[in-house]
mmJSON file of the N, C-alpha and C atoms, coordinates in Angstrom:
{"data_MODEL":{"atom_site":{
"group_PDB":["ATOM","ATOM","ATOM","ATOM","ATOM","ATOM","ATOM","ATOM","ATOM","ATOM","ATOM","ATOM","ATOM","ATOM","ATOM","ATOM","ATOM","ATOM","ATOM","ATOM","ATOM","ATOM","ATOM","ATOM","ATOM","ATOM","ATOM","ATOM","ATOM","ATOM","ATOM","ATOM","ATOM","ATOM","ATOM","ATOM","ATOM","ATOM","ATOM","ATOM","ATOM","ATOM","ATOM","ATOM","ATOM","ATOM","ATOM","ATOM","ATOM","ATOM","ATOM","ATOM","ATOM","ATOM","ATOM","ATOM","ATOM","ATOM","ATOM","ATOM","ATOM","ATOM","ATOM","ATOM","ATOM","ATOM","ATOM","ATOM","ATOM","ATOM","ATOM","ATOM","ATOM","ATOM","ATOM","ATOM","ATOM","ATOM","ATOM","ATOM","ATOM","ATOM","ATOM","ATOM","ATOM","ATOM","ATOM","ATOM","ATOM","ATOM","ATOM","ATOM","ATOM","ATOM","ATOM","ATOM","ATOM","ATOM","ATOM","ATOM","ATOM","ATOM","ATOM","ATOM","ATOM","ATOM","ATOM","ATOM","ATOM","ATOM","ATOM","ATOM","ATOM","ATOM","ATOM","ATOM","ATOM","ATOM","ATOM","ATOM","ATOM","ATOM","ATOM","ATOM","ATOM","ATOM","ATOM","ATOM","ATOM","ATOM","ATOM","ATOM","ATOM","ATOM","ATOM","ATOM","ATOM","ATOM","ATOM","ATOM","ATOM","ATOM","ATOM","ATOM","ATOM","ATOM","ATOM","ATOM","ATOM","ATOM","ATOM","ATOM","ATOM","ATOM","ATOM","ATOM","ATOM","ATOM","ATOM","ATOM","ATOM","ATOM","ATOM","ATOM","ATOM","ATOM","ATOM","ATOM","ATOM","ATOM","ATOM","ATOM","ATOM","ATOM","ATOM","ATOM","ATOM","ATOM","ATOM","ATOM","ATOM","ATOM","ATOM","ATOM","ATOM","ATOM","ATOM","ATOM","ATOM","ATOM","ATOM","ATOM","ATOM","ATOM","ATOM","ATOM","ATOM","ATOM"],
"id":[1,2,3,4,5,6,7,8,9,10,11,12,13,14,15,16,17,18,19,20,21,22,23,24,25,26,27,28,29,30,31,32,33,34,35,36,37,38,39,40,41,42,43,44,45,46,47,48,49,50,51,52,53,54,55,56,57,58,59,60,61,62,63,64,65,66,67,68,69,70,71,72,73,74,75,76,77,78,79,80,81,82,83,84,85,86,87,88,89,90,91,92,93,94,95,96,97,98,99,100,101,102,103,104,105,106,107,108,109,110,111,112,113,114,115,116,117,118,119,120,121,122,123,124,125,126,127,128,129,130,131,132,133,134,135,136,137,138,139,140,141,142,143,144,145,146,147,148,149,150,151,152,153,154,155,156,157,158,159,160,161,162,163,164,165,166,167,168,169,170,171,172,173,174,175,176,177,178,179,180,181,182,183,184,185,186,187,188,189,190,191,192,193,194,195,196,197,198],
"type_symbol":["N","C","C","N","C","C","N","C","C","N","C","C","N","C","C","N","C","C","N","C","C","N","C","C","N","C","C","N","C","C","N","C","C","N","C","C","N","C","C","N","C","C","N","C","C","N","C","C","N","C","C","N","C","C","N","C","C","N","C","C","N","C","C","N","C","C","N","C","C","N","C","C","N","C","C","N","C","C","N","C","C","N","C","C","N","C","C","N","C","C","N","C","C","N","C","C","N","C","C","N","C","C","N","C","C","N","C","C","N","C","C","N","C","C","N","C","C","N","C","C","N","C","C","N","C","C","N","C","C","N","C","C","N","C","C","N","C","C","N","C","C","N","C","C","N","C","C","N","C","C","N","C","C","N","C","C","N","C","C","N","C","C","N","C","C","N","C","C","N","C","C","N","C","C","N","C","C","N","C","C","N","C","C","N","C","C","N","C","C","N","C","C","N","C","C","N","C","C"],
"label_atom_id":["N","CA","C","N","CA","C","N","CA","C","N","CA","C","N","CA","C","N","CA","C","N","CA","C","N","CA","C","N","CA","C","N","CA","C","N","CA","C","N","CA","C","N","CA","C","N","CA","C","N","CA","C","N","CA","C","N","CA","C","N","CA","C","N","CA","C","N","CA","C","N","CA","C","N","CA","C","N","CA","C","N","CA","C","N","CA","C","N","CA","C","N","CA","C","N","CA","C","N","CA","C","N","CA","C","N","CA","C","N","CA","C","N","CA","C","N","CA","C","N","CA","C","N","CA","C","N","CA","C","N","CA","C","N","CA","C","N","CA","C","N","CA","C","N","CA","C","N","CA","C","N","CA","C","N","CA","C","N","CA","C","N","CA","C","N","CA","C","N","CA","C","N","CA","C","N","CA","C","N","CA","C","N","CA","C","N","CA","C","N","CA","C","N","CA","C","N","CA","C","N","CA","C","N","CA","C","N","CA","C","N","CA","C","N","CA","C","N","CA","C","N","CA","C","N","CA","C","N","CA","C"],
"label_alt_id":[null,null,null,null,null,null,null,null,null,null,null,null,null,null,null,null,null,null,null,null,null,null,null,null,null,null,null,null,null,null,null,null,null,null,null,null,null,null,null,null,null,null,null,null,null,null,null,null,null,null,null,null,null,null,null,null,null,null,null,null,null,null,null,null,null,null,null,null,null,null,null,null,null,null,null,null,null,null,null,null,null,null,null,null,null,null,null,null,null,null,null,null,null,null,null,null,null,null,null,null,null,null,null,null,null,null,null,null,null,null,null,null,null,null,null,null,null,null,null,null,null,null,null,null,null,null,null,null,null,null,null,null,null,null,null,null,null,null,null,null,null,null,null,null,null,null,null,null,null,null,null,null,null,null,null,null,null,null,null,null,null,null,null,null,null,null,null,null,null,null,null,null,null,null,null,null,null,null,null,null,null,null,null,null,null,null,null,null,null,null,null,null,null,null,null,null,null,null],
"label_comp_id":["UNK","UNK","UNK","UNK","UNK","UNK","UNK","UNK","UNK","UNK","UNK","UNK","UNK","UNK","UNK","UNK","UNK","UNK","UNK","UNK","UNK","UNK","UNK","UNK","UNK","UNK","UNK","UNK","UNK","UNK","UNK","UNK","UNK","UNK","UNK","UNK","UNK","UNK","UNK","UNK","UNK","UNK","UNK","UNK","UNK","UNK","UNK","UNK","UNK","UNK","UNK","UNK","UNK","UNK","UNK","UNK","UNK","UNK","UNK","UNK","UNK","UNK","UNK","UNK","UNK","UNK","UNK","UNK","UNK","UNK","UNK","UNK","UNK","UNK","UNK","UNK","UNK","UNK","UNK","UNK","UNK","UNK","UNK","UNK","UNK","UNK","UNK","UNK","UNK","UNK","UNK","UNK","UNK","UNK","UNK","UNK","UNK","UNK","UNK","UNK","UNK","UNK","UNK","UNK","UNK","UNK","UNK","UNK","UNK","UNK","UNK","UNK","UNK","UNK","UNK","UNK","UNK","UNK","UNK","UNK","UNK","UNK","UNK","UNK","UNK","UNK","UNK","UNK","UNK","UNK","UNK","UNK","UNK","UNK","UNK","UNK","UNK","UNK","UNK","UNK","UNK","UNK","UNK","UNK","UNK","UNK","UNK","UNK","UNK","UNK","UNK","UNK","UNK","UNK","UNK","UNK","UNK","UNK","UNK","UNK","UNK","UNK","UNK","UNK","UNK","UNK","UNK","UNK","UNK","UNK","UNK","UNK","UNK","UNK","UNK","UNK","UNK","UNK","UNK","UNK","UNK","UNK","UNK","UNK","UNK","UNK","UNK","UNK","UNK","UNK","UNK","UNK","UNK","UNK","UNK","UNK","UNK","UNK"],
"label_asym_id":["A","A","A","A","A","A","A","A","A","A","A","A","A","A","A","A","A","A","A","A","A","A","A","A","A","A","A","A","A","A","A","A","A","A","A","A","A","A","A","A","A","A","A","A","A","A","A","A","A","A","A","A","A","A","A","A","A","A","A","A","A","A","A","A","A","A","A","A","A","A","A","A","A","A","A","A","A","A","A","A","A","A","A","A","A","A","A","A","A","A","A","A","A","A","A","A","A","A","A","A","A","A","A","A","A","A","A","A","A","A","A","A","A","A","A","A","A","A","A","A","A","A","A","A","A","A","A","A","A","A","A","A","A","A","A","A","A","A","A","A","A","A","A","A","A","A","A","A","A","A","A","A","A","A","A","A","A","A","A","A","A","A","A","A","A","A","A","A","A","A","A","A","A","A","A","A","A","A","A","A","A","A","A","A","A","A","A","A","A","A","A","A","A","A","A","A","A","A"],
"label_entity_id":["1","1","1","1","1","1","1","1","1","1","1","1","1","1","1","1","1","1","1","1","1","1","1","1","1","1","1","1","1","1","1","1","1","1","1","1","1","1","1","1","1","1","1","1","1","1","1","1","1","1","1","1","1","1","1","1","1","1","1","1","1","1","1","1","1","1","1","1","1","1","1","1","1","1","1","1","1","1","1","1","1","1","1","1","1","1","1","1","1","1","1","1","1","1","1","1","1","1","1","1","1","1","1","1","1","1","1","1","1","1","1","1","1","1","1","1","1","1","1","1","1","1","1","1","1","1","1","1","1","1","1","1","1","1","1","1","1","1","1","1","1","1","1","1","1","1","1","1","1","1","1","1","1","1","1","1","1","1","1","1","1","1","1","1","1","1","1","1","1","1","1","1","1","1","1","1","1","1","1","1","1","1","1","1","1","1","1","1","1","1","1","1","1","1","1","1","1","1"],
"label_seq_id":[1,1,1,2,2,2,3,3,3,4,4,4,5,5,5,6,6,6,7,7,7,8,8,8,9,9,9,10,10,10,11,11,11,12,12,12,13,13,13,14,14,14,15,15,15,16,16,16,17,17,17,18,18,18,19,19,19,20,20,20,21,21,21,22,22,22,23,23,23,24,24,24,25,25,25,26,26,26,27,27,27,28,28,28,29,29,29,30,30,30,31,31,31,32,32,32,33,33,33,34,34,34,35,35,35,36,36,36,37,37,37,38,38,38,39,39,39,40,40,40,41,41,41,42,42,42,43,43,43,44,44,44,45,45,45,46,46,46,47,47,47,48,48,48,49,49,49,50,50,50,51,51,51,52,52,52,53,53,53,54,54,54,55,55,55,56,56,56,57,57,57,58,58,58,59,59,59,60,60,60,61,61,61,62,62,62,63,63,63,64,64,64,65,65,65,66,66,66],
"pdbx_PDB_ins_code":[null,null,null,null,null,null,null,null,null,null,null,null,null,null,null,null,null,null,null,null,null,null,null,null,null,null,null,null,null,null,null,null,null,null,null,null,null,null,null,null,null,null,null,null,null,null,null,null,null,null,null,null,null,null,null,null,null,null,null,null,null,null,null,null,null,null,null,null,null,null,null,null,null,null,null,null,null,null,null,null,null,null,null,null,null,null,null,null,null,null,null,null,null,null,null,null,null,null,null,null,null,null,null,null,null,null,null,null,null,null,null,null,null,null,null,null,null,null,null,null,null,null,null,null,null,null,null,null,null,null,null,null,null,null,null,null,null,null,null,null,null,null,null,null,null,null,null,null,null,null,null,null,null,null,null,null,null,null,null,null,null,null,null,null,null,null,null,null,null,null,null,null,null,null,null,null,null,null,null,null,null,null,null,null,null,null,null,null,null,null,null,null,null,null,null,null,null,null],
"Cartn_x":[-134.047,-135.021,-136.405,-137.256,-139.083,-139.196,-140.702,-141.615,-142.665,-143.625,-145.344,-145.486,-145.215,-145.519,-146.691,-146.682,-147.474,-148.966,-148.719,-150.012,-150.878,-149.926,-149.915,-151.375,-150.441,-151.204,-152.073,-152.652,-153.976,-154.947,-154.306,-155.404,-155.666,-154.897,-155.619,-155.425,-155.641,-155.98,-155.837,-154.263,-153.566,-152.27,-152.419,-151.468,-149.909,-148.778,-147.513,-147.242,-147.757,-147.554,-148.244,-149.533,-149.823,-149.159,-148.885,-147.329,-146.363,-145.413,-144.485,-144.771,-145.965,-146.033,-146.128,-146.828,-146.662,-145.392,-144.135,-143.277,-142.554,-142.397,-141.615,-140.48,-140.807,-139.845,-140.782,-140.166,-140.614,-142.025,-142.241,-143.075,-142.249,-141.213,-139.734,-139.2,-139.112,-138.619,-139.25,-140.786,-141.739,-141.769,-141.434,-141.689,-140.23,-139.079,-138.201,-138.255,-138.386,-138.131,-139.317,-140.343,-141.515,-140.941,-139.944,-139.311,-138.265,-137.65,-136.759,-135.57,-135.25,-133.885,-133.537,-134.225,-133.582,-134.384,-133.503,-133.359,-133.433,-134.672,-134.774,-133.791,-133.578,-132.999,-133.71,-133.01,-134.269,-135.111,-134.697,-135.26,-137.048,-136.307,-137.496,-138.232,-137.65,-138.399,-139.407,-138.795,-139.851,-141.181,-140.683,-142.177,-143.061,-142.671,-143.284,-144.481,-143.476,-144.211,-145.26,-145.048,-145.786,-147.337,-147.061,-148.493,-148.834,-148.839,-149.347,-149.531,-149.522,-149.595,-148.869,-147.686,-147.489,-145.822,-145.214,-144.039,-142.841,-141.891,-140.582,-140.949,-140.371,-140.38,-141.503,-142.927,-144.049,-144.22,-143.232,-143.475,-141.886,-140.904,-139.456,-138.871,-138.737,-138.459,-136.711,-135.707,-134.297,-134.456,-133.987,-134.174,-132.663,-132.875,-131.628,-130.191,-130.521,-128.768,-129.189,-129.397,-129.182,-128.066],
"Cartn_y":[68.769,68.788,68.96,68.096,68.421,68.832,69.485,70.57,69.858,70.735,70.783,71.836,72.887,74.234,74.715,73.859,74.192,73.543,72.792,71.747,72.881,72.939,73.699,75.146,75.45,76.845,76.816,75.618,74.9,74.963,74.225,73.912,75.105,76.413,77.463,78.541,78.672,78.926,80.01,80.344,81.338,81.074,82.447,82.301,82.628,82.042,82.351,83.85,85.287,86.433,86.36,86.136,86.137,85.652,83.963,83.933,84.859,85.205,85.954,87.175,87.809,89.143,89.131,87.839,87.345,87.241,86.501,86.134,87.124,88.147,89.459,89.019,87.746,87.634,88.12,87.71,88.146,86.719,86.725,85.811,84.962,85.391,84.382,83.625,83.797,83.244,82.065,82.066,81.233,79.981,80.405,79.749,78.808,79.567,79.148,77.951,78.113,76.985,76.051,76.19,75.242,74.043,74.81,74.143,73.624,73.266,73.15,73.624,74.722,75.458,76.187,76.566,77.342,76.8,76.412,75.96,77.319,77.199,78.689,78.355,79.549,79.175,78.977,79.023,78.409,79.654,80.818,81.544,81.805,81.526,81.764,80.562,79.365,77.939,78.222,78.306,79.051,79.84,80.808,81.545,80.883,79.695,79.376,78.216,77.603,76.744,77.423,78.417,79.266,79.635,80.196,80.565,78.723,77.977,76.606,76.3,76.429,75.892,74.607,74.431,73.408,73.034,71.993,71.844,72.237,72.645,72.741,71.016,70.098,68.358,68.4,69.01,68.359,68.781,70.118,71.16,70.564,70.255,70.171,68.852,68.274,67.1,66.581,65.999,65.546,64.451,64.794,63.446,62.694,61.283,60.676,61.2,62.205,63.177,63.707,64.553,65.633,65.136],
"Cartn_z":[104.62,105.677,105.065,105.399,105.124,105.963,105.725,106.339,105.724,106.803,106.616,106.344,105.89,106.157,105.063,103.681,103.241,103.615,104.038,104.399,105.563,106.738,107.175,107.636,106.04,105.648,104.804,104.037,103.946,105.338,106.243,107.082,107.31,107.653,108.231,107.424,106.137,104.944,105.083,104.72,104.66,103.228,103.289,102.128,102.517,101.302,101.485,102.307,101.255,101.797,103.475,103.701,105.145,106.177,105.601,106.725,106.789,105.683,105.676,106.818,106.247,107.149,108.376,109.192,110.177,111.082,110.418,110.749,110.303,109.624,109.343,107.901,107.373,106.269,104.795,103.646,102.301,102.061,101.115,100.581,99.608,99.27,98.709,99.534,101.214,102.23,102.029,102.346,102.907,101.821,100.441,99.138,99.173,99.29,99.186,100.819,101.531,102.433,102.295,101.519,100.952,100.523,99.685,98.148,98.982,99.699,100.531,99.813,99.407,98.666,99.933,101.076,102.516,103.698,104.769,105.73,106.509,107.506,108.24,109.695,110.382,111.478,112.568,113.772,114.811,115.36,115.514,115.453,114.277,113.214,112.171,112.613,112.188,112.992,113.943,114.368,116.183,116.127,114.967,114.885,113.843,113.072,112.374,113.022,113.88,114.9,115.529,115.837,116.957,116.272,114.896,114.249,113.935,113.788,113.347,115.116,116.325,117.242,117.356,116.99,116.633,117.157,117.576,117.631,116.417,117.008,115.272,114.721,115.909,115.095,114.819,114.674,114.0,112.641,112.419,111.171,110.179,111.066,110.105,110.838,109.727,109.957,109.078,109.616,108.995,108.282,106.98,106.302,106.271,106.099,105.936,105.882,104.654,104.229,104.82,106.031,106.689,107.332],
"occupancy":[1.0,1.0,1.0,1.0,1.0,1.0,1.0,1.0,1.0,1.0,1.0,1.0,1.0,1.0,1.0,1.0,1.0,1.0,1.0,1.0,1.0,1.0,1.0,1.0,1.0,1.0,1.0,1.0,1.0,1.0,1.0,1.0,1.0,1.0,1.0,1.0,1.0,1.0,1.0,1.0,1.0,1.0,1.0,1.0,1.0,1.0,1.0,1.0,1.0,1.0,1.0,1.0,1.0,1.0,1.0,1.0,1.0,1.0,1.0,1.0,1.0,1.0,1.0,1.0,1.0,1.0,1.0,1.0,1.0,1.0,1.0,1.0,1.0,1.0,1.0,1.0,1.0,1.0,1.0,1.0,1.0,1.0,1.0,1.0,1.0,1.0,1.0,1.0,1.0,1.0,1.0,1.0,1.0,1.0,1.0,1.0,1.0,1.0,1.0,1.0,1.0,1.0,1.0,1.0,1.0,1.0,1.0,1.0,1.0,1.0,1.0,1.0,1.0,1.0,1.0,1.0,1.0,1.0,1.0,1.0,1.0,1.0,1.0,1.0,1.0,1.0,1.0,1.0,1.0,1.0,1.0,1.0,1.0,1.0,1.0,1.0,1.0,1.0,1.0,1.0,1.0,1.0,1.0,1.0,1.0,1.0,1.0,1.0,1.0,1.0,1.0,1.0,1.0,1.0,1.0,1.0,1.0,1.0,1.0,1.0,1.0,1.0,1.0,1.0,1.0,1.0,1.0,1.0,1.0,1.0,1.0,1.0,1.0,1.0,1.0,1.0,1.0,1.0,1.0,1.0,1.0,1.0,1.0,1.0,1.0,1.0,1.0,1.0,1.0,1.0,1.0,1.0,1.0,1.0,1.0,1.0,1.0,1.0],
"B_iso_or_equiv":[0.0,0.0,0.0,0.0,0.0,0.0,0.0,0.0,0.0,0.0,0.0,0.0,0.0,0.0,0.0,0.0,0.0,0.0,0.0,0.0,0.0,0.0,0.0,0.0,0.0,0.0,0.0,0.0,0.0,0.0,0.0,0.0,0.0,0.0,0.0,0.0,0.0,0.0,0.0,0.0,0.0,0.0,0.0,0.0,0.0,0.0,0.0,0.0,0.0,0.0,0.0,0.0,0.0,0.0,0.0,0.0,0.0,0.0,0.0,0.0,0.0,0.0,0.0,0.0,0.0,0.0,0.0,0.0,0.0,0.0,0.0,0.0,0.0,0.0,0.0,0.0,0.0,0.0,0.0,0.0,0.0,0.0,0.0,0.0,0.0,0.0,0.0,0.0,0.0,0.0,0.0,0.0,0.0,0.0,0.0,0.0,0.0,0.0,0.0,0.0,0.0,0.0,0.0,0.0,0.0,0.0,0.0,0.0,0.0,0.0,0.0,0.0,0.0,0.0,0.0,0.0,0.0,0.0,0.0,0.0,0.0,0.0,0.0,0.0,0.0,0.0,0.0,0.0,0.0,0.0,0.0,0.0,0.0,0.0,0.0,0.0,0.0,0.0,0.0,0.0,0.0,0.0,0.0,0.0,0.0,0.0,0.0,0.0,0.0,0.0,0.0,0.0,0.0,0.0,0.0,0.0,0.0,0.0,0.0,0.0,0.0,0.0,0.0,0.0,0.0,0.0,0.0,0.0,0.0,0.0,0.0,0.0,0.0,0.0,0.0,0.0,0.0,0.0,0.0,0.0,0.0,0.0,0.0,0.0,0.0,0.0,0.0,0.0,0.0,0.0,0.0,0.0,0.0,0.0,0.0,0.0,0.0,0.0],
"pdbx_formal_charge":[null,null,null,null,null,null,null,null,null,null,null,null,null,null,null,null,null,null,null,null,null,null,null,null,null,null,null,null,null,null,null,null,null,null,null,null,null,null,null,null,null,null,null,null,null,null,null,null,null,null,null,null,null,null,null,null,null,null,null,null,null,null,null,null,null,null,null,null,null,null,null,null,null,null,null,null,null,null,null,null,null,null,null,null,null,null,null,null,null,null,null,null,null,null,null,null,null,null,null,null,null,null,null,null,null,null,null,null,null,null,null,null,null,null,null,null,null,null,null,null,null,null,null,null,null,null,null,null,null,null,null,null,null,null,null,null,null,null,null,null,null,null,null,null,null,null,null,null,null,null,null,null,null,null,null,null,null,null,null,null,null,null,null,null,null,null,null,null,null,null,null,null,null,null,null,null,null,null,null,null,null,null,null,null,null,null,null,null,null,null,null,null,null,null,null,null,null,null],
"auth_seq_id":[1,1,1,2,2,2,3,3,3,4,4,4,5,5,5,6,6,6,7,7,7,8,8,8,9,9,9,10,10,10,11,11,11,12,12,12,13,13,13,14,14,14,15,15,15,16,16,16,17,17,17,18,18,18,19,19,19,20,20,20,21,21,21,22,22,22,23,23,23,24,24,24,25,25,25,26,26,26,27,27,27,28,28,28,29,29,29,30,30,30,31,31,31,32,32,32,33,33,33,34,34,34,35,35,35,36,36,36,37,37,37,38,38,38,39,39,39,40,40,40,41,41,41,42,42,42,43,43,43,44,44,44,45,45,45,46,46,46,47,47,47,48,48,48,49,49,49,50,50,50,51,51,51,52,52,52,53,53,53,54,54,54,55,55,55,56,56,56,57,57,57,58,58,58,59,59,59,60,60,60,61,61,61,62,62,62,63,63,63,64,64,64,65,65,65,66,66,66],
"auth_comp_id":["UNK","UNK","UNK","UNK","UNK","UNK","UNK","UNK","UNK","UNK","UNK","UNK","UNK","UNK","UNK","UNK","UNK","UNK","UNK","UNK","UNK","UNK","UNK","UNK","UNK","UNK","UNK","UNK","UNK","UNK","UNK","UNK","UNK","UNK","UNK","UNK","UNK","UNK","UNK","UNK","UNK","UNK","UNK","UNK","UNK","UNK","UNK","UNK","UNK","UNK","UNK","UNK","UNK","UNK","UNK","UNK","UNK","UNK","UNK","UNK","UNK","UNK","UNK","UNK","UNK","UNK","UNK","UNK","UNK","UNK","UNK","UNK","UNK","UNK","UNK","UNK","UNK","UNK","UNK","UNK","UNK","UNK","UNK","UNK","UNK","UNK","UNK","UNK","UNK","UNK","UNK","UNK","UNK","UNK","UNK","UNK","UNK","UNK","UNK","UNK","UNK","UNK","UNK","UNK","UNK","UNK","UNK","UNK","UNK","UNK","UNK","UNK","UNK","UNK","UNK","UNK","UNK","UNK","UNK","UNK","UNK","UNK","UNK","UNK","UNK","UNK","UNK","UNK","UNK","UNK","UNK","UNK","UNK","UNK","UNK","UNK","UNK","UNK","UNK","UNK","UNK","UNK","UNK","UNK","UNK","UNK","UNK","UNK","UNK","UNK","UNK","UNK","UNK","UNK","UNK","UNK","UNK","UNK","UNK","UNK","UNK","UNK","UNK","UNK","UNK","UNK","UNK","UNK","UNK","UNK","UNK","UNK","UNK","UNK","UNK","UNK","UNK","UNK","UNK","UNK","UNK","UNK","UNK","UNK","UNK","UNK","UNK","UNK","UNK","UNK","UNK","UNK","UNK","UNK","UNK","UNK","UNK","UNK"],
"auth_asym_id":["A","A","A","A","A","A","A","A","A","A","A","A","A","A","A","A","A","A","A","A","A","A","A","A","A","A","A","A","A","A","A","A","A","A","A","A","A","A","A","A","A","A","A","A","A","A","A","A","A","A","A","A","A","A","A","A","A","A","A","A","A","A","A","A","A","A","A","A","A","A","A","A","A","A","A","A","A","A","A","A","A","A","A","A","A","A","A","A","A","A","A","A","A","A","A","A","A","A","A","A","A","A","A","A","A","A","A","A","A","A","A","A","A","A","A","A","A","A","A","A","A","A","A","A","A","A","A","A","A","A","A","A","A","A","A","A","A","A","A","A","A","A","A","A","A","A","A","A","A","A","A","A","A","A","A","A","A","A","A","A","A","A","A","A","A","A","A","A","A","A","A","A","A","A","A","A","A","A","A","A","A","A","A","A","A","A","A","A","A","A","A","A","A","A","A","A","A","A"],
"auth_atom_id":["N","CA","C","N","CA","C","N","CA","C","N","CA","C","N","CA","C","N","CA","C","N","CA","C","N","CA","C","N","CA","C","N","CA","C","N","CA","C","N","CA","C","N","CA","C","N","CA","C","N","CA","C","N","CA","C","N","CA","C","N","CA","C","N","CA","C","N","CA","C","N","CA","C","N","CA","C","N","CA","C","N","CA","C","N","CA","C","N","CA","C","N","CA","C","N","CA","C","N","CA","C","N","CA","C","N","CA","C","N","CA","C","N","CA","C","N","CA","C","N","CA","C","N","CA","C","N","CA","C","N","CA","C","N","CA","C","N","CA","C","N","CA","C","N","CA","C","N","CA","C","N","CA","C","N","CA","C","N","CA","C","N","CA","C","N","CA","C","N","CA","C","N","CA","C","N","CA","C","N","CA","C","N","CA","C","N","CA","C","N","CA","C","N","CA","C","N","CA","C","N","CA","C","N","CA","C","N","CA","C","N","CA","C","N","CA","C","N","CA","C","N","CA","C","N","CA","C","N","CA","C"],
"pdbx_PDB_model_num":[1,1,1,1,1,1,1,1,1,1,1,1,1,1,1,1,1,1,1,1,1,1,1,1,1,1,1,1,1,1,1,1,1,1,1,1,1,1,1,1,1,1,1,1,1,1,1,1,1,1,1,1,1,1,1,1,1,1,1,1,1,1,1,1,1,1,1,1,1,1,1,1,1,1,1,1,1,1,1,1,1,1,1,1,1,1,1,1,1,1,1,1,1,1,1,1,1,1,1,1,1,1,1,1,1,1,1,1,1,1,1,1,1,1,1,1,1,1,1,1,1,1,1,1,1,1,1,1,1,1,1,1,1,1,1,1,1,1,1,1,1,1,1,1,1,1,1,1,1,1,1,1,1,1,1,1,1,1,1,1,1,1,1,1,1,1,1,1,1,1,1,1,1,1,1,1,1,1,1,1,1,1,1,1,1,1,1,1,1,1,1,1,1,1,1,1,1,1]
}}}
């Protein structure tokens, strides 16, 4: 699965840890689902959308092998 998440957090120029603390996970979370090595759940999804104002399909997207 892609993401925007880092793009993301460019535009509103924040860093890995600031999301994290936001969303209540580590700053390994945020890195690791960057890198796409973890797939958040919809729960986490949700709040990630929520600080970007943004839809889950505009932030995580299924690629082919999904």
């Amino acid at each position: 699965m892609k993401n925007t998440i880092k793009i993301e957090r460019a535009i509103k120029d924040i860093t890995q840890e600031e999301l994290a603390n936001k969303i209540g996970v580590s700053r390994q979370t945020i890195n690791s689902i960057e890198k796409n090595r973890y797939i958040p759940s919809t729960v986490l999804s949700l709040k990630i959308s929520k600080i970007f104002n943004k839809t889950v399909n505009e932030i995580f997207e299924l690629e082919h092998t999904d």
